[in-house]
N, C-alpha and C positions, 0 to 999 in steps of 0.2 A: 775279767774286763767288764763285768755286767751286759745289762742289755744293749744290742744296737741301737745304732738311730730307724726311726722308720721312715728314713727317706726311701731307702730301697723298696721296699714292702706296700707303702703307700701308694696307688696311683697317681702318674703324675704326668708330664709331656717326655720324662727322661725315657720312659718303659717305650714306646714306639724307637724312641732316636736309639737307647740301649740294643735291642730286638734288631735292628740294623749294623750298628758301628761294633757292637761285641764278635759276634761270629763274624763277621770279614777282618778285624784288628785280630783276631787269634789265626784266621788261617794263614794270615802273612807273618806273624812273630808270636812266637813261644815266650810269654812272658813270667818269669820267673819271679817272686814279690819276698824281700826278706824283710825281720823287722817290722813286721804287720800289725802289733799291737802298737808299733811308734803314732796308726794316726787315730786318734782319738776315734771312739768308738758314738760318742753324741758329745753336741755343743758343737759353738765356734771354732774354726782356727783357719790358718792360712797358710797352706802348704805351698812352700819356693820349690821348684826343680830347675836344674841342667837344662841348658836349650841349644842343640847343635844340629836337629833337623825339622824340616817341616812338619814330622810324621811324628815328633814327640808329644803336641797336645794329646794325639790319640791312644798310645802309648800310656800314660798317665790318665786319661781320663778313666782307659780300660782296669786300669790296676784300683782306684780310688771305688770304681763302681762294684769291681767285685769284692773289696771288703767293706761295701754295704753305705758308702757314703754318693750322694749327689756329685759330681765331678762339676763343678761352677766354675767359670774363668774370667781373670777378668781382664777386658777386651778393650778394641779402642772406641772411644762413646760414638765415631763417626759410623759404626756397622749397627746402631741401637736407630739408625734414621732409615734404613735399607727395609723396603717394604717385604715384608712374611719374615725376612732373617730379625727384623730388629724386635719385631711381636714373639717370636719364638724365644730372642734371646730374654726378653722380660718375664717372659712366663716361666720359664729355666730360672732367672735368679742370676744370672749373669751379672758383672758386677764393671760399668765404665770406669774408665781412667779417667780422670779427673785434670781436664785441657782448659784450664781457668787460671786467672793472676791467684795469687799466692793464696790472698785472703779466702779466695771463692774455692780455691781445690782444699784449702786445709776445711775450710766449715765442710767442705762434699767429704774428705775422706773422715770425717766425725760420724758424721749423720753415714755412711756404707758400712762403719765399723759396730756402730750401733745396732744397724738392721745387721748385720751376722751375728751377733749376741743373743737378739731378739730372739730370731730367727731359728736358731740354734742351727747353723749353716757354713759352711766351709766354703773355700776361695783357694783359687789354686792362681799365682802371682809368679811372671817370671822375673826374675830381682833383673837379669841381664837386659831385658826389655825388648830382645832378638836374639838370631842366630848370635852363637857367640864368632867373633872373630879370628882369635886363637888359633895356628894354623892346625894346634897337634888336639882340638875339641878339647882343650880346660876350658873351663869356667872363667869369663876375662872379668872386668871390673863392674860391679852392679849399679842399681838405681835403688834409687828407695821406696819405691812402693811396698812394696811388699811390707817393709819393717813400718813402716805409719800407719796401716792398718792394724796390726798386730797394737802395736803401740798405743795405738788410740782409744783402745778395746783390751787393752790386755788380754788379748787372743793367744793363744799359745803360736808358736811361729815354729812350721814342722821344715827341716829341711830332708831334699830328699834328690836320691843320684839317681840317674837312669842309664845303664849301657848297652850299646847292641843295636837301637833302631838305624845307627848308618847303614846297617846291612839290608833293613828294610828302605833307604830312603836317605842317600848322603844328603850333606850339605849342600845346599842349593840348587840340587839336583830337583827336576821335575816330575822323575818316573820313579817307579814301586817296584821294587823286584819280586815278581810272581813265581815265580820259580820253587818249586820244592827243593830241599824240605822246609820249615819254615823256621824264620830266621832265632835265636836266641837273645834275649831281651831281660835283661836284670834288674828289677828297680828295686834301690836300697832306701828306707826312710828312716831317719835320723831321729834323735832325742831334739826335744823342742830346745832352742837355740834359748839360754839365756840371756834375756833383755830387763831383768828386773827389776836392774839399779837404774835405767834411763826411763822408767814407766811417768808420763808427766812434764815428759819433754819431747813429744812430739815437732812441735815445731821448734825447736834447736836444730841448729845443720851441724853441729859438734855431735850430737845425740844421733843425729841421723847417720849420722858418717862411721859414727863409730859402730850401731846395731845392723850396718848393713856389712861392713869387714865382715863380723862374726858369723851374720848368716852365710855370705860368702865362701868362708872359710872350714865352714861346716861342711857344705855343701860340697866345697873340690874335696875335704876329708873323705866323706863317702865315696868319690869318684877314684879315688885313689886307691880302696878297696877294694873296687869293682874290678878295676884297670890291674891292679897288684903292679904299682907303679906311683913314683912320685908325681906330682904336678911339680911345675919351673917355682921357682922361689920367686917371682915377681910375675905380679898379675898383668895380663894385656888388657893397657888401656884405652879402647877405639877415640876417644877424645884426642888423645897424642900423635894415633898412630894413622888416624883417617883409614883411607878402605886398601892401606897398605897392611899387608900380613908378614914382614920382616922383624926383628926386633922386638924388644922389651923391653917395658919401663914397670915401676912400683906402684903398687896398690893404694 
């Protein structure tokens, strides 16, 4: 794989936050990490995961940092105004969501895709944009962030499954299970998602719609691995279904 990146190696604000968030994320969940050469070892890219508990940023962060990459997310621009968190998250490389008319989020997601190139820097994007809804935790219908960056940059776009933190931390739940022994936690990452043929069409919603299915579907692939289990043949889509958890409609 050649050498790493020396984001690890390098001092940075991550080595204090790591030294804290690693050892207490490992004594609650045993994370097990398959597919390790999937995330690029230097350079850009934009790794999507599964989102079904609160406890998954840390979960993913844990897994990204110990095979040597920065764990960057990108967050909502309203916590980059919050005083010490929003200074912290700049200095991290944290990467806002782009809460502007069309014209102003497509120039911002240019100019973010550009600085992770630059940069040689990775983003961690959840395509679902929250918990998913889904009562049985697949993966319901995404957004597109994720793929417009990728896209904008022709970043490589990792997708990647995570199973087992419910037991650290269900859905919507508020508390931690502390409890020994600690919990089992499998994160699978995936071959970068073909996007090659829509590379230049960033702003097309045909182009967006279509590279966000694939990552999608990439993604409940891995989950269905993990799970040794199908996902439902039609995706749950919060748009149809409001904060009702009955029923199914198509992706």
């Amino acid at each position: 794989m050649g050498s790493r990146s020396s984001e690890k190696s390098r001092p940075s604000p991550f080595w204090p936050l790591a030294a804290i968030v690693v050892p207490a994320v490992g004594y609650l969940a045993k994370i097990e990490i398959r597919n390790k050469e999937k995330l690029p070892a230097k350079g850009a890219f934009v790794l999507a995961p599964n989102h079904y508990s609160e406890f998954d940023p840390l979960i993913v962060a844990a897994a990204v940092w110990r095979l040597g990459r920065a764990p960057r997310f990108m967050a909502k621009e309203s916590l980059f105004r919050v005083p010490v968190l929003g200074w912290l998250m700049r200095k991290t490389g944290m990467v806002p969501v782009a809460r502007a008319t069309s014209a102003a989020a497509a120039k911002q997601t240019i100019e973010q895709s550009r600085a992770l190139v630059q940069n040689e820097r990775g983003v961690i994007v959840y395509p679902e944009g929250t918990l998913t809804r889904d009562p049985d935790l697949w993966p319901m219908r995404g957004k597109s962030g994720a793929v417009r960056l990728a896209l904008a940059g022709d970043i490589p776009l990792i997708p990647v499954a995570q199973w087992g933190t419910q037991h650290v931390m269900g859905r919507y739940q508020k508390r931690l299970s502390l409890w020994p022994p600690r919990k089992r936690v499998q994160v699978l990452f995936g071959d970068p998602v073909d996007i090659s043929d829509l590379t230049g069409r960033a702003g097309e919603q045909a182009a967006l719609t279509e590279a966000t299915n694939r990552l999608m579907n990439a993604i409940t692939a891995l989950l269905e691995e993990l799970r040794g289990e199908k996902a439902p043949a039609t995706r749950w889509n919060p748009a149809e279904h409001g904060q009702r958890e009955t029923g199914r409609l198509d992706s």
